[in-house]
N, C-alpha and C positions, 0 to 999 in steps of 0.2 A: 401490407401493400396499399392498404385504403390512404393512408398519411400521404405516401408516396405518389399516388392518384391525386388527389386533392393538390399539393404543391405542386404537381407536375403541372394541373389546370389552370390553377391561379398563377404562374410562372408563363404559362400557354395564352393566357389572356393577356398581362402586363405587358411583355415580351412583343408583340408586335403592333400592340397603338403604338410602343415608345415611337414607333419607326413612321406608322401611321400618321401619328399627331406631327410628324417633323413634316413630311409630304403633306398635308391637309393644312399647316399652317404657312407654307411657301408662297411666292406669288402663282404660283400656276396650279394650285388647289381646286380640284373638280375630280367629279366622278370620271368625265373623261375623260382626262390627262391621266388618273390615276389607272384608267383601264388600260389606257396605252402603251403606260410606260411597266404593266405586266408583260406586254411581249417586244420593250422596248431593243432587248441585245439577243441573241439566240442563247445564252446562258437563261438570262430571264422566262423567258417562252419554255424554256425546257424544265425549270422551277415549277412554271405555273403550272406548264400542261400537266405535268407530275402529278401536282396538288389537288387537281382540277379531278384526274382520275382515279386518285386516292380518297377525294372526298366523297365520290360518287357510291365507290367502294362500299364505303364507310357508314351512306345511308341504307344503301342494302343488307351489310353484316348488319346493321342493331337494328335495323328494324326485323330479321330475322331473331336476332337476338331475344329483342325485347318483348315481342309477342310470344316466343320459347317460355321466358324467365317472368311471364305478363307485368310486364313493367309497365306503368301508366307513363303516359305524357314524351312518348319518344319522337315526337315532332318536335320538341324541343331542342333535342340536339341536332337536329337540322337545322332551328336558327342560329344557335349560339354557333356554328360550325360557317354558316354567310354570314355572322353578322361580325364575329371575332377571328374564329380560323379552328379549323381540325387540332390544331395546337392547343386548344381549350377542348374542344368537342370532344376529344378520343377520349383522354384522360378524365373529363368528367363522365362521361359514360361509363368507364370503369370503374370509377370511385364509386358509382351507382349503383353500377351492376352485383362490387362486391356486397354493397350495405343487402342488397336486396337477395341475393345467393347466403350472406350469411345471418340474417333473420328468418332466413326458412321459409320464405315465401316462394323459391322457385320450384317449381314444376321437374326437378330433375330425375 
C-alpha cells in the first residue's frame, strides 16, 4: 500500500498546479480572482465547500492520528494540504503513517 500512497501523493500534487499554473498564468491571475472563482457557479461552491470540510476533517483525524502513532512534524501536513490540496496531503500522510506503523514505532 506504501507505493500506492506515495504515487497517489505525487499524482495529488502534479494533478492540480496543472490546473493551478493554467489560472495563475491568465490575464486575470490573483489570489482574488482565484478565490472567487472558487464559488464562482454553485457546482463550484459545492466542490469547494466539500473540500473545505473535508480538509478540516482531515486536520483533526491526523492530528489525532499522529500524536496516537507519535508521529513528529504533523503540522506539516497541514501546509502541504493549503499550500497543494488534501489531494497530496491525505495520501502522503498515509504513506507516512504506514512507514511509521511498519517500523514499530507506533504505540499500538
Amino acid at each position: 500500500m506504501r507505493t500506492i500512497y506515495l504515487i497517489a501523493a505525487i499524482v495529488g500534487a502534479v494533478g492540480p498546479y496543472v490546473f493551478f499554473a493554467q489560472f495563475f498564468a491568465g490575464p486575470d491571475a490573483g489570489l482574488g480572482a482565484f478565490t472567487a472563482q472558487l464559488f464562482a457557479t454553485p457546482p463550484a461552491a459545492g466542490f469547494t465547500t466539500d473540500l473545505l470540510i473535508t480538509s478540516v476533517v482531515f486536520w483533526i483525524w491526523s492530528f489525532q492520528e499522529a500524536r496516537r502513532l507519535r508521529m513528529s512534524r504533523w503540522w506539516a501536513y497541514v501546509v502541504v494540504n493549503l499550500t497543494i490540496g488534501l489531494s497530496c496531503a491525505l495520501p502522503l500522510f498515509f504513506y507516512v503513517r504506514e512507514l511509521q506503523v511498519q517500523e514499530g514505532r507506533a504505540s499500538t
